[in-house]
C-alpha positions as CSV (number, residue, x, y, z in Angstrom):
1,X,-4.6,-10.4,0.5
2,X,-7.6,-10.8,3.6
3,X,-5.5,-14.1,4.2
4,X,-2.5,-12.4,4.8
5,X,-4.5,-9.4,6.8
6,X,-5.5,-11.7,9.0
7,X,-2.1,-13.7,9.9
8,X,-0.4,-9.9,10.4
9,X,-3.5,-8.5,12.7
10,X,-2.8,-12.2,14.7
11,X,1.0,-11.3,14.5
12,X,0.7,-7.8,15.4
13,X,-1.9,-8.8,18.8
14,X,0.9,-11.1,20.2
15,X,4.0,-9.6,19.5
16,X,2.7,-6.2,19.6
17,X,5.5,-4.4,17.3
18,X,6.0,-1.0,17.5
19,X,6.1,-0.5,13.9
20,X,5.2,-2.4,10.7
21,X,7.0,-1.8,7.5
22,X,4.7,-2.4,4.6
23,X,6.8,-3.0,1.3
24,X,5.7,-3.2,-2.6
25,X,5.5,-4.1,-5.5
26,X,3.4,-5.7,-5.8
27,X,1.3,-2.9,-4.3
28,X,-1.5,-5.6,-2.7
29,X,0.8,-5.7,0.6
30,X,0.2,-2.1,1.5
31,X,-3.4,-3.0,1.6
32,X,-3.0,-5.8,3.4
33,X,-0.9,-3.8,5.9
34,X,-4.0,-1.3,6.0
35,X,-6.1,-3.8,7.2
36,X,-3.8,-5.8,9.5
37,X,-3.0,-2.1,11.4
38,X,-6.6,-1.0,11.8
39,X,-7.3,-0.5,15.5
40,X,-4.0,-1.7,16.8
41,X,-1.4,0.7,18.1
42,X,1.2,0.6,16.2
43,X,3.1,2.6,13.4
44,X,2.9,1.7,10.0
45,X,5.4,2.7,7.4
46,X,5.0,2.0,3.5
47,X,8.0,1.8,1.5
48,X,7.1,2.6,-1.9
49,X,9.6,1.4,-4.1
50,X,8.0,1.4,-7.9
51,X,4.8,3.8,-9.3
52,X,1.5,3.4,-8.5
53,X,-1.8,4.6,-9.5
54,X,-0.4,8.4,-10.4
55,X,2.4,7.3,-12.2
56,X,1.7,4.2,-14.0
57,X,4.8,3.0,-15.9
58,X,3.5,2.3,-19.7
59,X,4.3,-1.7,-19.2
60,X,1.5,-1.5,-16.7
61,X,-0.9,1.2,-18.5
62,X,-1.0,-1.2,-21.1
63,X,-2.0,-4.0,-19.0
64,X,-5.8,-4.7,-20.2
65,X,-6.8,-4.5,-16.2
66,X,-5.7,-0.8,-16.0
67,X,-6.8,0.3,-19.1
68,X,-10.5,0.8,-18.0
69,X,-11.6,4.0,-16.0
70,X,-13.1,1.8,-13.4
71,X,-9.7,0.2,-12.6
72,X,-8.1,3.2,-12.7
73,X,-10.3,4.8,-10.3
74,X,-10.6,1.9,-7.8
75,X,-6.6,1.8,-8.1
76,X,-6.2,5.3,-7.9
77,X,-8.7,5.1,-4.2
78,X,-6.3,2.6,-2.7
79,X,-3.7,4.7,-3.2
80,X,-5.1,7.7,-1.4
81,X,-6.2,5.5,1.5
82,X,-2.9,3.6,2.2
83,X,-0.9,7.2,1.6
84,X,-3.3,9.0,3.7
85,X,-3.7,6.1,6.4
86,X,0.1,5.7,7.0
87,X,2.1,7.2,9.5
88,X,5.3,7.2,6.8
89,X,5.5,6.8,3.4
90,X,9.0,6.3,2.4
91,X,9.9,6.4,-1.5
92,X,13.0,5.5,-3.3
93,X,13.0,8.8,-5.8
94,X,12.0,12.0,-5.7
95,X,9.3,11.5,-8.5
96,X,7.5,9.4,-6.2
97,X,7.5,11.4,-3.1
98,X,6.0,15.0,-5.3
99,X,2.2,15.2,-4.8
């Protein structure tokens, strides 16, 4: 993920974008997006397309990684940052887009 932070932010400085579209699963490249856009001045849009931390899908609750309250939590953090850091957060159902 810091790898591929670091090729966007070098992206971003010499091609200077007005916008960056950040695009999951897997949910790691919204992240990666966050850090990449830091400073820089330019838009950044997340396209959600599957649940996340609120609405975890029981395939993924009963991964053993999600099943403790530390995952949860730390999951659940990430989330609020990249929602609250992005300019846009698009979503592909309704479900997704409720608070």
């Amino acid at each position: 993920m810091l790898r591929s932070a670091l090729r966007a932010r070098a992206l971003i400085a010499r091609v200077q974008p007005h916008v960056v579209v950040s695009t999951s699963p897997p949910h790691i490249h919204h992240l990666a997006a966050w850090f990449a856009t830091r400073g820089r001045d330019v838009r950044w849009i997340v396209d959600l397309r599957d649940p996340w931390a609120t609405s975890l899908p029981r395939s993924a609750a009963a991964d053993a990684a999600q099943r403790s309250r530390l995952a949860r939590s730390l999951i659940a953090a990430v989330e609020r940052l990249v929602i609250q850091s992005a300019d846009q957060v698009v979503t592909t159902t309704r479900d997704l887009a409720a608070p």
